[in-house]
TORKOL-4160 file (C-alpha; in steps of 0.2 Angstrom, whole numbers, padded with zeros to 4 digits, m for minus):
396
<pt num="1" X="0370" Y="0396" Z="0065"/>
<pt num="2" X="0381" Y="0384" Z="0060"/>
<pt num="3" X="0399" Y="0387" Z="0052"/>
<pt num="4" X="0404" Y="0373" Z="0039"/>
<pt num="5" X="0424" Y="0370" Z="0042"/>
<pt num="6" X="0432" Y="0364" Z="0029"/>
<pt num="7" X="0435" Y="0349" Z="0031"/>
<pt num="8" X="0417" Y="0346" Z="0035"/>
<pt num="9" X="0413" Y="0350" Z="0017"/>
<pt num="10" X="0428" Y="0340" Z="0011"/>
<pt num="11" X="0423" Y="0324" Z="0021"/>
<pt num="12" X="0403" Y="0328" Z="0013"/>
<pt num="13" X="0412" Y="0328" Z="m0005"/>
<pt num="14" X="0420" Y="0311" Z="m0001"/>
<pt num="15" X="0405" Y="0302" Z="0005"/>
<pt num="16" X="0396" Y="0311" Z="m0013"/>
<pt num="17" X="0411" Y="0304" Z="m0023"/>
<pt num="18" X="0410" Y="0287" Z="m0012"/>
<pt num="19" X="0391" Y="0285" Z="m0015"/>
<pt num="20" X="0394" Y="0287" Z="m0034"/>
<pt num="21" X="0407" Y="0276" Z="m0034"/>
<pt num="22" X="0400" Y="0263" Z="m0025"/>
<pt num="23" X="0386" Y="0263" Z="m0039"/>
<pt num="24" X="0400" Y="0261" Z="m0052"/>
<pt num="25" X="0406" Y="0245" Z="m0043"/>
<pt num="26" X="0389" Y="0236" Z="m0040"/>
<pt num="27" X="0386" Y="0238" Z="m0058"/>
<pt num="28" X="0402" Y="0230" Z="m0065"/>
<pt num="29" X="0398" Y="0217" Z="m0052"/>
<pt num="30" X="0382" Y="0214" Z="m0057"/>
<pt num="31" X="0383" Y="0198" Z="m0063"/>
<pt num="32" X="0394" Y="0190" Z="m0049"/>
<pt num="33" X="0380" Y="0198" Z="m0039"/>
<pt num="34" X="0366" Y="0188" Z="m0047"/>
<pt num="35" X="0376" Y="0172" Z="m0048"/>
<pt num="36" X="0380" Y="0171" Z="m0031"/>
<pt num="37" X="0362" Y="0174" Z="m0022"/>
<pt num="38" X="0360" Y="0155" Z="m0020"/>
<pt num="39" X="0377" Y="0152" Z="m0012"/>
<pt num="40" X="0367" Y="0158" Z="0007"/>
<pt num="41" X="0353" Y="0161" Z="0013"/>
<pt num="42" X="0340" Y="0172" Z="0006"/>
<pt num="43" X="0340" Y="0184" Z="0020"/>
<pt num="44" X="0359" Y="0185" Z="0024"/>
<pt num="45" X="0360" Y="0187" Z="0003"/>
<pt num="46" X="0350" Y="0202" Z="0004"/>
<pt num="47" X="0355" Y="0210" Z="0019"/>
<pt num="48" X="0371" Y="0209" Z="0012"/>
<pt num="49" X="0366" Y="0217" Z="m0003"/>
<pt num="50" X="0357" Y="0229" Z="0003"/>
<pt num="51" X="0370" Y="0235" Z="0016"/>
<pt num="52" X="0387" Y="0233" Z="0006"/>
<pt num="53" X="0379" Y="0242" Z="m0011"/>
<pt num="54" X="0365" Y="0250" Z="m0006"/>
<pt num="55" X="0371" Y="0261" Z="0010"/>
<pt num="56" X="0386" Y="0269" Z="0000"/>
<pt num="57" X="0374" Y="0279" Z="m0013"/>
<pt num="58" X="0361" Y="0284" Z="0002"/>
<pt num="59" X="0374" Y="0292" Z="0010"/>
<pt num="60" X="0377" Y="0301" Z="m0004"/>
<pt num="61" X="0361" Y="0308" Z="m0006"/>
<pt num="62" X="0359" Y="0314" Z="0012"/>
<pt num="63" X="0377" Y="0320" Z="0014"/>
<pt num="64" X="0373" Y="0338" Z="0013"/>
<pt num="65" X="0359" Y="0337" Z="0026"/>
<pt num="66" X="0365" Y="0323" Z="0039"/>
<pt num="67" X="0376" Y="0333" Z="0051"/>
<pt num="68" X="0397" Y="0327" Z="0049"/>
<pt num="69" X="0395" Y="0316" Z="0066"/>
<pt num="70" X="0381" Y="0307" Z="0059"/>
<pt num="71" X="0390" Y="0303" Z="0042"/>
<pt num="72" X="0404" Y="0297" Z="0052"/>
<pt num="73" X="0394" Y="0285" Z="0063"/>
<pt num="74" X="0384" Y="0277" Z="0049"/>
<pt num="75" X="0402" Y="0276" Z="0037"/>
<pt num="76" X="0408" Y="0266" Z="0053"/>
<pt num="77" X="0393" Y="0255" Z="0054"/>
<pt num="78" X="0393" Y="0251" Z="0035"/>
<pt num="79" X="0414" Y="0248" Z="0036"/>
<pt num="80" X="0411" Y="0236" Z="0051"/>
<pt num="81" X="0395" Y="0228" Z="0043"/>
<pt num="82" X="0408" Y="0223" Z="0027"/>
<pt num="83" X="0419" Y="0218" Z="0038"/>
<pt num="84" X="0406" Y="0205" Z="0047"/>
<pt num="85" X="0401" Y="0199" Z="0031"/>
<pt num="86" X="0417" Y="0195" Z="0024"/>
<pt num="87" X="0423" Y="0186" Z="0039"/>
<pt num="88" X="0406" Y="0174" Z="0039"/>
<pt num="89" X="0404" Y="0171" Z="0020"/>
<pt num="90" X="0415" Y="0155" Z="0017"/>
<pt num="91" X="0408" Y="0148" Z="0035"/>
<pt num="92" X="0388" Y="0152" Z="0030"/>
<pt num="93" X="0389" Y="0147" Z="0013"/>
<pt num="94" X="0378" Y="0130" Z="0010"/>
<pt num="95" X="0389" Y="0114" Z="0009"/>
<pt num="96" X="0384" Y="0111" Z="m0009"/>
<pt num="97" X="0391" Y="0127" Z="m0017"/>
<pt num="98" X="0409" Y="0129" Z="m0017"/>
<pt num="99" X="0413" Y="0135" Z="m0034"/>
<pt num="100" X="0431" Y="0138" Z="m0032"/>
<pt num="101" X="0433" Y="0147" Z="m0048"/>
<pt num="102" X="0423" Y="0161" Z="m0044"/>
<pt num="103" X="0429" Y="0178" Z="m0033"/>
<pt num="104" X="0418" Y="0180" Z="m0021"/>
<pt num="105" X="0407" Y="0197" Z="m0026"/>
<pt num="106" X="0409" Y="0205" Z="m0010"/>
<pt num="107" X="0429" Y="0206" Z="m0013"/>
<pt num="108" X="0425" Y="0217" Z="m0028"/>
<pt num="109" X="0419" Y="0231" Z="m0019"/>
<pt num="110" X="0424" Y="0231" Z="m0001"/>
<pt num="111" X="0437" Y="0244" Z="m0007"/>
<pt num="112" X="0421" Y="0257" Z="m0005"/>
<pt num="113" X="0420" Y="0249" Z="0014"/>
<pt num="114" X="0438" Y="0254" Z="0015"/>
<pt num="115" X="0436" Y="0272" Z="0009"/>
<pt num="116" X="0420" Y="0276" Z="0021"/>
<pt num="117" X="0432" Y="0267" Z="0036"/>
<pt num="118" X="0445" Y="0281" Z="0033"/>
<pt num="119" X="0430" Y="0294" Z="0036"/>
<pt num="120" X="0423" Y="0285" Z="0050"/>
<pt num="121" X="0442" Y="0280" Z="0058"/>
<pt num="122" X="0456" Y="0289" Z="0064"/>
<pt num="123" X="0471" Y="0286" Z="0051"/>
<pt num="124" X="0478" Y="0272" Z="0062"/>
<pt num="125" X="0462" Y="0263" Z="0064"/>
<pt num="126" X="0461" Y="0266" Z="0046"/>
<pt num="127" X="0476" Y="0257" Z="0040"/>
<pt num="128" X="0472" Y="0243" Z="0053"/>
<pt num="129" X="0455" Y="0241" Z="0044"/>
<pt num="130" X="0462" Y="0239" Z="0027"/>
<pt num="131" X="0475" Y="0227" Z="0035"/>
<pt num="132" X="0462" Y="0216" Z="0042"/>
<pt num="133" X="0450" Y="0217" Z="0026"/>
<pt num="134" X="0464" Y="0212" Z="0014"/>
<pt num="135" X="0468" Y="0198" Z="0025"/>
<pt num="136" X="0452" Y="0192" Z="0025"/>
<pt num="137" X="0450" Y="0194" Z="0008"/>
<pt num="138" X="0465" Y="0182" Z="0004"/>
<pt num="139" X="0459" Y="0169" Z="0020"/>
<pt num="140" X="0442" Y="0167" Z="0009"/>
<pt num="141" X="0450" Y="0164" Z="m0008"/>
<pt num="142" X="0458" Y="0151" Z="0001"/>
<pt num="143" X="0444" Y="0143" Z="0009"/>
<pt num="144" X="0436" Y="0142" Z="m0007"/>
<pt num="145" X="0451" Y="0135" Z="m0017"/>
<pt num="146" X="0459" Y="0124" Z="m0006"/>
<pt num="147" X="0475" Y="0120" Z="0002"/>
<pt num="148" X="0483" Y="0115" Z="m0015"/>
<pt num="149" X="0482" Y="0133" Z="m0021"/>
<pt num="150" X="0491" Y="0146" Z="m0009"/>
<pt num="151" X="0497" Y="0157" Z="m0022"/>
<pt num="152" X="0481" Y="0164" Z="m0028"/>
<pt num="153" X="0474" Y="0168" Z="m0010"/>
<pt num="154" X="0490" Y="0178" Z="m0009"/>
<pt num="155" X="0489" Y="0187" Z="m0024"/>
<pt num="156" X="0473" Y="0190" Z="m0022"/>
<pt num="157" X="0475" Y="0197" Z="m0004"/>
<pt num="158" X="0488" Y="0207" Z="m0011"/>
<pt num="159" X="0480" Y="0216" Z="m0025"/>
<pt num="160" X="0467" Y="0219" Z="m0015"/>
<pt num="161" X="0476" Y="0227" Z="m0003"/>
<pt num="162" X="0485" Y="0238" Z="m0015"/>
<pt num="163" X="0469" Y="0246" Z="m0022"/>
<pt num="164" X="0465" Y="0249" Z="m0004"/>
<pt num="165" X="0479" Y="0260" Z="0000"/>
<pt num="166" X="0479" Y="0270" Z="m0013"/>
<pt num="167" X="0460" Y="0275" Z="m0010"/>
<pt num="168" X="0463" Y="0277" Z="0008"/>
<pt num="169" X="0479" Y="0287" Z="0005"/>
<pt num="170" X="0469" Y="0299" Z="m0006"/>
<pt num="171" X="0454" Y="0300" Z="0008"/>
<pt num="172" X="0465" Y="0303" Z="0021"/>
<pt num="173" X="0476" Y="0318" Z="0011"/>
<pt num="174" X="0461" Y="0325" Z="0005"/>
<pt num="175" X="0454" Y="0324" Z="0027"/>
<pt num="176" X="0473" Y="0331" Z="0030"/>
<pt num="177" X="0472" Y="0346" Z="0017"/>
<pt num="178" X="0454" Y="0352" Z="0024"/>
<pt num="179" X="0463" Y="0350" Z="0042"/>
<pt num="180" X="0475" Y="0361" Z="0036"/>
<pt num="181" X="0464" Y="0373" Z="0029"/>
<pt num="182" X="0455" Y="0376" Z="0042"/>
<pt num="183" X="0471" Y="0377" Z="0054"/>
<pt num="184" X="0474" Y="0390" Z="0044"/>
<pt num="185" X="0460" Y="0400" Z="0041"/>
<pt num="186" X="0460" Y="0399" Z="0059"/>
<pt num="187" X="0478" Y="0408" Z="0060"/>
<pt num="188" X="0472" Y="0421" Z="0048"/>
<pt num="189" X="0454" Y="0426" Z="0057"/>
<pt num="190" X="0464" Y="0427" Z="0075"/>
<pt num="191" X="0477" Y="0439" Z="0066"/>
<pt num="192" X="0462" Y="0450" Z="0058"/>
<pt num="193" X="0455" Y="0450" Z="0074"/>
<pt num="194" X="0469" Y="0456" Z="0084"/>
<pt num="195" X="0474" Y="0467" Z="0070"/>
<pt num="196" X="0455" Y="0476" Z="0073"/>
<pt num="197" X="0457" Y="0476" Z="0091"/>
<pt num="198" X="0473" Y="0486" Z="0090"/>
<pt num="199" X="0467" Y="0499" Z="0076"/>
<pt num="200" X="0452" Y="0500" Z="0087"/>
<pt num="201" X="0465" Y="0502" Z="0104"/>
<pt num="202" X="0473" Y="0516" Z="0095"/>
<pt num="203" X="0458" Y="0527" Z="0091"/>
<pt num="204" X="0449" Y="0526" Z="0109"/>
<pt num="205" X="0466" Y="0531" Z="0117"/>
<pt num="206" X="0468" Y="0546" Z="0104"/>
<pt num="207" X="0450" Y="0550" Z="0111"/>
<pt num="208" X="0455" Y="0547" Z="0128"/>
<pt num="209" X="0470" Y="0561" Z="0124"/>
<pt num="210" X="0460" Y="0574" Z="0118"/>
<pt num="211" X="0445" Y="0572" Z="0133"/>
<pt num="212" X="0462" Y="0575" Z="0143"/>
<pt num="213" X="0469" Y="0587" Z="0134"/>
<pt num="214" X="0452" Y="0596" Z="0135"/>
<pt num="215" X="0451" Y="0596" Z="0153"/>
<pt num="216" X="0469" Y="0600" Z="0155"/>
<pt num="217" X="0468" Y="0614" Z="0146"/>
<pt num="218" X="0450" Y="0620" Z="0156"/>
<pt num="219" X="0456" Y="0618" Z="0170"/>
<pt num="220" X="0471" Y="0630" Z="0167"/>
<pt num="221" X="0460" Y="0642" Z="0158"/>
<pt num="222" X="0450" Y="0643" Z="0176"/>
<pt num="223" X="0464" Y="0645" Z="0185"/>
<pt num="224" X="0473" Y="0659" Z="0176"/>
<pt num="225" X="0456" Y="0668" Z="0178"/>
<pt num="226" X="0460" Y="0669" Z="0196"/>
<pt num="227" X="0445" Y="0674" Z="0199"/>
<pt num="228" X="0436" Y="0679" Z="0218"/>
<pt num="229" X="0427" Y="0663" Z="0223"/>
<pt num="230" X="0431" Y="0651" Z="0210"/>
<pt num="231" X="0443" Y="0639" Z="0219"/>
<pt num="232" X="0433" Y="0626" Z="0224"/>
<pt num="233" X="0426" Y="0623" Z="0204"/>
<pt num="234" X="0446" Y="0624" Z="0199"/>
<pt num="235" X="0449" Y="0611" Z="0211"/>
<pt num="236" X="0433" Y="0601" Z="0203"/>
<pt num="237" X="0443" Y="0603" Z="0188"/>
<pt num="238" X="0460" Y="0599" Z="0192"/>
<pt num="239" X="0452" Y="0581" Z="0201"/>
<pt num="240" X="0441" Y="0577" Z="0186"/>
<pt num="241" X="0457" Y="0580" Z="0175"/>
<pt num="242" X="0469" Y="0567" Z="0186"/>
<pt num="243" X="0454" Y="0556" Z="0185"/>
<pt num="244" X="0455" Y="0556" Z="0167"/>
<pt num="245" X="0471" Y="0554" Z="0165"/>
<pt num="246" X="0473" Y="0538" Z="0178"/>
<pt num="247" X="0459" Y="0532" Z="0166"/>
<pt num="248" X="0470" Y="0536" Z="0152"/>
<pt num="249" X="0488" Y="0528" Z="0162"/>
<pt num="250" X="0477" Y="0512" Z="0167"/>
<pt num="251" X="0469" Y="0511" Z="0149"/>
<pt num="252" X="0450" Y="0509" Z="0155"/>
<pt num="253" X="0442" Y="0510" Z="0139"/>
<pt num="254" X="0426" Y="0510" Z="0148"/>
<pt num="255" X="0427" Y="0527" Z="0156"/>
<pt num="256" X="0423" Y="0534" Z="0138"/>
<pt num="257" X="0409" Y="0537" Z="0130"/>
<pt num="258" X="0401" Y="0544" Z="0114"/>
<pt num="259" X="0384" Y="0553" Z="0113"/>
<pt num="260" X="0368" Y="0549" Z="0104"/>
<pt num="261" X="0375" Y="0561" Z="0091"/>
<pt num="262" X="0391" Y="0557" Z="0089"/>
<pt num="263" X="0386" Y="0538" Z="0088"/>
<pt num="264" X="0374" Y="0545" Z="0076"/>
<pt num="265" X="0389" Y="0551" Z="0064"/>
<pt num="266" X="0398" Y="0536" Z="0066"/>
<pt num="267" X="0383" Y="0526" Z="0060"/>
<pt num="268" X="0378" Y="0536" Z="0043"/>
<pt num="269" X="0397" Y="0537" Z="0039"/>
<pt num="270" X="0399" Y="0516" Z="0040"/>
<pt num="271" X="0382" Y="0516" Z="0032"/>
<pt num="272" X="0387" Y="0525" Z="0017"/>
<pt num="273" X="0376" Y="0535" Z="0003"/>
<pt num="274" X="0372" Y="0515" Z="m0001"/>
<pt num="275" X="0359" Y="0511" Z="0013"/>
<pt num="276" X="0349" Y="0523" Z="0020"/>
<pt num="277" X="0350" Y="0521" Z="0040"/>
<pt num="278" X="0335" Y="0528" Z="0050"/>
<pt num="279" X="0339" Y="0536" Z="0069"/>
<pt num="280" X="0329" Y="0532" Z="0084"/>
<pt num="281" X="0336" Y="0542" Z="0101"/>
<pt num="282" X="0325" Y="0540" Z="0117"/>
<pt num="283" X="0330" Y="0551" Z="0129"/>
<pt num="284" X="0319" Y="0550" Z="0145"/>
<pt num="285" X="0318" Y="0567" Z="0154"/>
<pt num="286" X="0333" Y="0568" Z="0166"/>
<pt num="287" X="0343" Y="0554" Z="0155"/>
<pt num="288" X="0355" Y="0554" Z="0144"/>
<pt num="289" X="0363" Y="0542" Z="0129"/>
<pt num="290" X="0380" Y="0539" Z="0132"/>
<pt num="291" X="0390" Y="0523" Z="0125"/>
<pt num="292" X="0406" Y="0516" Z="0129"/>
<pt num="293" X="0418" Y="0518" Z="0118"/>
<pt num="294" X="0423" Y="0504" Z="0113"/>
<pt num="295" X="0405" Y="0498" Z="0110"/>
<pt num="296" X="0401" Y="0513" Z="0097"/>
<pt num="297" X="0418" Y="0507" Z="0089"/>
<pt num="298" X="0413" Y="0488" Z="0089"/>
<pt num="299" X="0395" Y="0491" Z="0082"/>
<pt num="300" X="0400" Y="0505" Z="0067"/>
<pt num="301" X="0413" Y="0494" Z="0063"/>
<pt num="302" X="0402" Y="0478" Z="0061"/>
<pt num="303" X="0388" Y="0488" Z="0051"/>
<pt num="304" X="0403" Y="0493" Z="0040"/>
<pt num="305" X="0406" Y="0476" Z="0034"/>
<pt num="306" X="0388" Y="0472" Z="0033"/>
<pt num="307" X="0384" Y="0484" Z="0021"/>
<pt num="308" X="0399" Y="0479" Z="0011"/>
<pt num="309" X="0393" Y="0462" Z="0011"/>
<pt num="310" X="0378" Y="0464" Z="0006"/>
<pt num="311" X="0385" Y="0476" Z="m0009"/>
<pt num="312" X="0397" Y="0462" Z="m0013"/>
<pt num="313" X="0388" Y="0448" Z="m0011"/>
<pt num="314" X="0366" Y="0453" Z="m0011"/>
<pt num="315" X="0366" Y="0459" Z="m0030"/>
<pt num="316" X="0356" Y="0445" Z="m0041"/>
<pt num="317" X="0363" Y="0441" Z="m0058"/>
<pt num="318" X="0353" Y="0450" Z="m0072"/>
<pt num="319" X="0337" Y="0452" Z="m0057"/>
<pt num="320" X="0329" Y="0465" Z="m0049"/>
<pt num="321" X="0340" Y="0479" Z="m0040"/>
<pt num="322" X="0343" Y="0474" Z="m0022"/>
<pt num="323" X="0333" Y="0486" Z="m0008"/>
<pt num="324" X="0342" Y="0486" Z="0008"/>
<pt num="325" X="0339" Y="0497" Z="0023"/>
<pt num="326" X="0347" Y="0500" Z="0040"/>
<pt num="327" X="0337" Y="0505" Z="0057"/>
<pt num="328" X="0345" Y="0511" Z="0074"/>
<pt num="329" X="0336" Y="0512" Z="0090"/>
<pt num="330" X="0347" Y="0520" Z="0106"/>
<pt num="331" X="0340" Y="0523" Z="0124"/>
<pt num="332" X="0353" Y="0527" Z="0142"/>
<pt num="333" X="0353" Y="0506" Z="0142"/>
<pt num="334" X="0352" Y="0500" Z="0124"/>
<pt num="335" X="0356" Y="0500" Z="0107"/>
<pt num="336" X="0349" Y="0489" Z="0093"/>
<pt num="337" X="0355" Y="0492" Z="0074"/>
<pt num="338" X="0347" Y="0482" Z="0061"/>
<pt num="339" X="0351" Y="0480" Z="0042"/>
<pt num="340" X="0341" Y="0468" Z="0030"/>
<pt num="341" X="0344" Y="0469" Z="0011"/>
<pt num="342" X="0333" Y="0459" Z="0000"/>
<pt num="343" X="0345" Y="0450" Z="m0010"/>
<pt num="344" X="0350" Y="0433" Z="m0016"/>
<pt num="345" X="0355" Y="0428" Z="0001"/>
<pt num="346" X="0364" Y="0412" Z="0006"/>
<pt num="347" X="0363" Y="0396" Z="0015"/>
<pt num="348" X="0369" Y="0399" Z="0036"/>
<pt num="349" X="0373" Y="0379" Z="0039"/>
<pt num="350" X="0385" Y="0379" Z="0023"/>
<pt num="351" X="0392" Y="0397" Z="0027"/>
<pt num="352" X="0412" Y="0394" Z="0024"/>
<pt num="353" X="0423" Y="0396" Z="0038"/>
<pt num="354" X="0434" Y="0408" Z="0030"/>
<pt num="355" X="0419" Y="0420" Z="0027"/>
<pt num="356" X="0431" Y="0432" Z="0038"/>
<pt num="357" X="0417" Y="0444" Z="0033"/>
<pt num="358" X="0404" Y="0437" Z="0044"/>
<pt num="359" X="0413" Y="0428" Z="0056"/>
<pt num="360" X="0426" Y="0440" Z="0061"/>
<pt num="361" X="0420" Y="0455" Z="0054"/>
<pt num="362" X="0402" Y="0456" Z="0063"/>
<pt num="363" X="0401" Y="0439" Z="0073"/>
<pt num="364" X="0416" Y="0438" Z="0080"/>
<pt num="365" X="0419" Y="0454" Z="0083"/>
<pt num="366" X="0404" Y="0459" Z="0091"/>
<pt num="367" X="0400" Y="0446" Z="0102"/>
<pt num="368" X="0417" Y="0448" Z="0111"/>
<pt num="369" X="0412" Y="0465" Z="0116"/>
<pt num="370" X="0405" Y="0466" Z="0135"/>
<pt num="371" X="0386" Y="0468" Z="0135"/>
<pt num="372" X="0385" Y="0464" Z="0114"/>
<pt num="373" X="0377" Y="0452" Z="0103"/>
<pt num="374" X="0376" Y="0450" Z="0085"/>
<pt num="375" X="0366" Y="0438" Z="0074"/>
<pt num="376" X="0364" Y="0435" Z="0055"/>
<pt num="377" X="0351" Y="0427" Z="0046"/>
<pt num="378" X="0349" Y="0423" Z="0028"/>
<pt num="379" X="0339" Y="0414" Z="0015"/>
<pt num="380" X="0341" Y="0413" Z="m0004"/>
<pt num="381" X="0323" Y="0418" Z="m0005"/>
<pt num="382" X="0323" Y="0432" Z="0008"/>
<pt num="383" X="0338" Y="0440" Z="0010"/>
<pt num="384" X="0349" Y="0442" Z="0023"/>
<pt num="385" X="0346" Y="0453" Z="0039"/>
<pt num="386" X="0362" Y="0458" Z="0051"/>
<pt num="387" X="0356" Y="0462" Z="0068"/>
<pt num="388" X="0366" Y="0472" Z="0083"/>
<pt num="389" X="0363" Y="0475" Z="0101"/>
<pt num="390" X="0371" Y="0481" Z="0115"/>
<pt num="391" X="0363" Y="0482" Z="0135"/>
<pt num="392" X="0370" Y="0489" Z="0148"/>
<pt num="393" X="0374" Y="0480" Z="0162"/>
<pt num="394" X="0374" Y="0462" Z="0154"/>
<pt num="395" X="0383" Y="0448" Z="0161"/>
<pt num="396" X="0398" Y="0443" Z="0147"/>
């Protein structure tokens, strides 16, 4: 499943806005376009064309399924192809046109070139592109008008140049403010995270005080008995209570456990009256379901914040109401816990990183438990389906 930052959907919004405005300049350009075919050749003509004003609004239209790598390469390619072209339009143009009153058409839009290089480049690279375009731009006007005319090529390199930076500007802040976002976003899940871990800390070591105080207080029941013959099981006592409180001193959360019933409880209450949760305990003869602590803690929690996603988030405007259900099965070595609603559901590729929800709340938080896995799927046709496992003895 993949987790859309956001300045991967910022940088998809820019090639979009690029696209449609690269249709915008080939159409005020038109007629420059049409004029100037005959001054090359028929294939350079088209390729040129094709590439500088017809890559743009293709990209466009893919930019919500090509993965972010792959809009950067081919915003590169079509940046550097613009480039090419500019540099070899004066030299491949037939001897017997040189109209120097017209702007060549390709100065008119390689500003979109210049946008799709500030996706494609780092910011440096970026400015160095639009350095070297606007230069070019200014050599060409002066190819085509002569040495007796140098403040036009100037002028014109200059303009160009301006339009440039202020495009770039605003691709780069709006690359910088997704960047930011995500930093941030970042800052925040780790703080809910840690903010989970220590709540869950704190309620395995107040389980971990009362199985201590519980066997204190056994073991000195036993021995104010004082009873023939019983010295040996006070002794059992007395070691199995300094065991657990060396467990408690060194904080090994592992050492506790919770029972098939008591993990039972903790499920229907995370559940809620909302989703009915069905109960599966194997117990083979001679075994018994016990699970760490901080397992039963992990996977309750994350069901918790599946079924409030799903009442958040599953209920279709105006439709149908939304059927959701939840199913546990527990052995000795096992657990899997599975909750499916049937509601509007959502796309996982563009699942927004601050979904804290999903990502912290179940994903994260789940599969940094030893031994546990958690896994969503979802479709705006089927629903969405959250699914958690824990098995004893797997390797982190």
């Amino acid at each position: 499943m993949v987790i859309e930052s956001a300045h991967s959907r910022v940088l998809r919004i820019l090639v979009v806005s690029i696209g449609i405005g690269s249709i915008v300049f080939t159409l005020l350009g038109l007629g420059g376009i049409v004029e100037q075919q005959d001054w090359h050749g028929t294939a350079l003509s088209t390729a040129m064309v094709v590439i500088v004003c017809g890559v743009p609004p293709v990209l466009a239209l893919v930019a919500h399924r090509l993965p972010v790598t792959a809009l950067r390469v081919l915003s590169g390619i079509h940046a550097a192809s613009a480039l090419i072209f500019l540099a070899i339009w004066y030299p491949a143009m037939s001897p017997e046109f040189l109209p120097a009153t017209s702007t060549p058409w390709l100065m008119n839009i390689i500003s979109v070139a210049t946008c799709l290089a500030a996706i494609a480049l780092p910011p440096i690279a970026a400015w160095v592109y639009l350095i070297a375009v606007a230069v070019g731009g200014g050599l060409l006007r002066f190819g085509l008008l002569g040495a007796n005319d140098v403040s036009r090529p100037f002028q014109d390199a200059v303009m160009l140049a301006l339009f440039s930076v202020v495009v770039v500007s605003l691709v780069q802040l709006a690359l910088r403010s997704g960047r930011k976002q995500d930093e941030a976003s970042i800052e925040a899940q780790q703080e809910a995270a840690s903010v989970g871990t220590e709540e869950t800390i704190e309620r395995q070591r107040a389980r971990y005080q009362a199985f201590t105080r519980d066997e204190v207080l056994a073991t000195l029941h036993e021995a104010s008995l004082d009873s023939f013959g019983n010295h040996v099981a006070i002794r059992q006592r007395a070691s199995q209570a300094l065991q657990k409180m060396a467990e408690l001193r060194s904080e090994k959360s592992n050492a506790a456990f919770v029972t098939a019933s008591e993990f039972e409880l903790l499920l229907r209450a995370s559940a809620t009256l909302a989703v009915p949760i069905g109960v599966n305990v194997s117990e083979p003869a001679g075994t018994r379901v016990l699970i760490p602590a901080d397992v039963a803690d992990g996977l309750a929690e994350a069901l918790a914040e599946a079924v409030s996603n799903s009442l958040t988030h599953a209920e279709i405007p105006g439709g149908r109401p939304v059927l959701r259900r939840a199913r546990a099965t527990m052995s000795p070595t096992s657990v899997d816990i599975v909750m499916t609603d049937d509601g509007r559901g959502f796309s996982l590729r563009q699942m927004r990183l601050d979904r804290f929800g999903v990502r912290v709340g179940i994903l994260q938080r789940v599969n940094a438990i030893h031994g546990c896995t958690a896994a969503v799927t979802s479709s705006r046709r089927d629903g969405t389906s959250v699914s958690l496992s824990w098995r004893e003895g797997t390797i982190a």
